[in-house]
N, C-alpha and C positions, 0 to 999 in steps of 0.2 A: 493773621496779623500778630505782631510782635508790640505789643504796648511799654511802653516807657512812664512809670509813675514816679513823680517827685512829690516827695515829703520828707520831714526831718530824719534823720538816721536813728536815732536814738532812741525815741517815743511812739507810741501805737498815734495816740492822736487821732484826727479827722481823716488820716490816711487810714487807719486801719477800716473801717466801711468799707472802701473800695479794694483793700486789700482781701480780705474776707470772698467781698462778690469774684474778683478774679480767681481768689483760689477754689472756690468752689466752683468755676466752671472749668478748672484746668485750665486759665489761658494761659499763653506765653507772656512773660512781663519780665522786665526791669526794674527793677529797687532803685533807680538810677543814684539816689543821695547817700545812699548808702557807702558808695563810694569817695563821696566827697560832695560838697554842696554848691561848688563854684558855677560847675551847670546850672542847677537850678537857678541860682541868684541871680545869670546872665539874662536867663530868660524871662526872668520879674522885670529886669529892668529896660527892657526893648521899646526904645520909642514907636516902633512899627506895629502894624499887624491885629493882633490880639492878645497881647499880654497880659497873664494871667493877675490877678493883684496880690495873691499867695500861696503857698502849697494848702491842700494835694492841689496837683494839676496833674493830666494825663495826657500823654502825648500816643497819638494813634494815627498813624501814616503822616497827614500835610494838617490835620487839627491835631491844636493845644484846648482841651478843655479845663476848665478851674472849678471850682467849689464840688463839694463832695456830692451833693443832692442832683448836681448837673451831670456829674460823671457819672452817676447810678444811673440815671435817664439814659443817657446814651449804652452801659453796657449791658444794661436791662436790656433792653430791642433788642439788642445784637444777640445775646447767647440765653433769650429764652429765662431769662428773670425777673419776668413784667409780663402782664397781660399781653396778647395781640389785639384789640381793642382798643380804638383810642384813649375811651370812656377807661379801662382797663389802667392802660399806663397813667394815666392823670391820677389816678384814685392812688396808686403804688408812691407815685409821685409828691402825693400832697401826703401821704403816712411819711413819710421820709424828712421832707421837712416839715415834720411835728416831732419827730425823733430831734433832726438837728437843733429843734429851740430847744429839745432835753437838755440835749448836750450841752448846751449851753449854761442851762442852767446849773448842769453838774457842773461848771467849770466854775461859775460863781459861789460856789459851796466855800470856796476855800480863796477866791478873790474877787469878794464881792464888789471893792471898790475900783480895782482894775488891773489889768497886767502888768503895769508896768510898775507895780511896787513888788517885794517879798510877799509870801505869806505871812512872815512873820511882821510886818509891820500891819496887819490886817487882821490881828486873831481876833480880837474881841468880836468886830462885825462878821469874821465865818462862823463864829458860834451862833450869830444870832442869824445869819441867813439858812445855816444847816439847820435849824431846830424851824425855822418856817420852810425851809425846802421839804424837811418829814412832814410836816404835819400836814399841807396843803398842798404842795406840788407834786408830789412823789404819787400820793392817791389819786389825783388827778393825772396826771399821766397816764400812769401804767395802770388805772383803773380803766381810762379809754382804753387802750389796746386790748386788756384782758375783753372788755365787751365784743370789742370787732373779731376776735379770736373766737369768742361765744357763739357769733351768729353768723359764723364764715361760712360754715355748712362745711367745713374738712379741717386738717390738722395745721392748717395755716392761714395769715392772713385774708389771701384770696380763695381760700377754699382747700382744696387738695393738692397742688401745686407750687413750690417754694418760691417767693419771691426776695429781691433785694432785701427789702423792706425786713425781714423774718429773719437774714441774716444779720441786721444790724441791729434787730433788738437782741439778739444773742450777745449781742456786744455790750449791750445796756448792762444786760445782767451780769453776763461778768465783772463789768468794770463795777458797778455798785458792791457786789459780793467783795469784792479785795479794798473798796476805798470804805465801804459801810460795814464790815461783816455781821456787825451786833445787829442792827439796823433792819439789818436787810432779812438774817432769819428771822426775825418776829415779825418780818411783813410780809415774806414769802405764801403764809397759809390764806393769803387776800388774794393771791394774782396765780391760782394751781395753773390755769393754764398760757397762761404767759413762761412758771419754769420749767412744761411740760416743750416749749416750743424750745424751748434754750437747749432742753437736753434731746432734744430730738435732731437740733440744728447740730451739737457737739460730737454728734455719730455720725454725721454723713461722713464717708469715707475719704474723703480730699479735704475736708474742714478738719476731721479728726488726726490728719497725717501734719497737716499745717499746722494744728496747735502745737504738734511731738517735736516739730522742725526749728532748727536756727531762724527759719526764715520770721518765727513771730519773737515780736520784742516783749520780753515782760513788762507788765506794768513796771511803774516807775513815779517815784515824787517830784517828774518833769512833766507829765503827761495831764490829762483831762482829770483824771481819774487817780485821785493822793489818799493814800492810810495816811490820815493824820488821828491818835487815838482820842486827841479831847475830842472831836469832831464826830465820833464812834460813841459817845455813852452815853 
């Protein structure tokens, strides 16, 4: 099957998770926005059917899937990046949306009071949500994952076996490394095998070919994930 992803053009964003899983099983896919966004937008706004309420959405034969945590579920099954266990995929499933409240929260770092203003009308409160995002949320986080990493019994979340889930925290740490960099080295020596999964995930050989490629958008102060420096010291 030939997949069709819609997501913004410009930005890694909530697409990049599913971009990541696709690349690394080698599927066939479409960047469909990349080319222009008039498709997608057509199909947010369809009174019929299943329309999605916003990108990423993934289109795959006669289903439109939406949200990022939903897409992984389904391409998880498919190409072998989730457990065969029920118990299995639920467990991959619920690691994933614990990542997506990350995300979330990294996106608050820098607009805590909402999207739809500037950063810059909002510094004073990123300073004071980034300085409680380090001190309590960050260790909390990635302090879980480091534990389930501990007692996986292999080099990944589920064990020896790579899962979605392993892919998208590779993406954590990148985007913290470029939006935190000060940050992030003095916290790294707390989570060794959390940036042992990062670099072991940045070697597989079709992740490692897709970072080299056009195909990945660099970060950007459009995206989840902003260098902004007050916000770094």
């Amino acid at each position: 099957m030939r997949y069709e992803l819609y997501y913004w053009p410009t930005i890694q964003g909530r697409g990049e998770y599913v971009r990541l899983a696709l690349e690394d099983v080698g599927a066939e896919y479409a960047d469909v926005a990349r080319s222009g966004v008039a498709g997608m937008m057509k199909m947010m706004q369809e009174k019929r059917g299943t329309p999605p309420f916003a990108p990423p959405f993934l289109k795959a034969g006669s289903l439109v899937i939406g949200q990022t945590a939903n897409i992984l579920l389904y391409l998880g099954s498919r190409h072998g990046l989730a457990p065969k266990a029920e118990s299995g995929r639920l467990w991959v499933h619920q690691l994933q949306l614990t990542i997506a409240d990350l995300v979330l929260e990294i996106h608050d770092t820098h607009h805590p009071l909402g999207p739809s203003l500037y950063y810059e009308d909002q510094r004073a409160p990123a300073k004071r949500r980034t300085e409680e995002f380090w001190k309590e949320r960050v260790p909390k986080y990635l302090g879980y994952f480091e534990r389930i990493l501990a007692h996986s019994g292999g080099s990944y979340l589920t064990g020896r076996r790579i899962c979605y889930a392993d892919l998208s925290l590779f993406q954590i740490v990148q985007g913290l490394r470029y939006a935190f960099p000060r940050r992030v080295k003095a916290f790294e020596r707390r989570i060794p095998r959390l940036v042992a999964l990062h670099d072991r995930v940045a070697e597989r050989p079709k992740i490692k070919a897709y970072l080299a490629s056009e195909r990945r958008i660099a970060f950007n102060e459009d995206g989840i994930f902003r260098h902004y420096k007050v916000l770094d010291l």
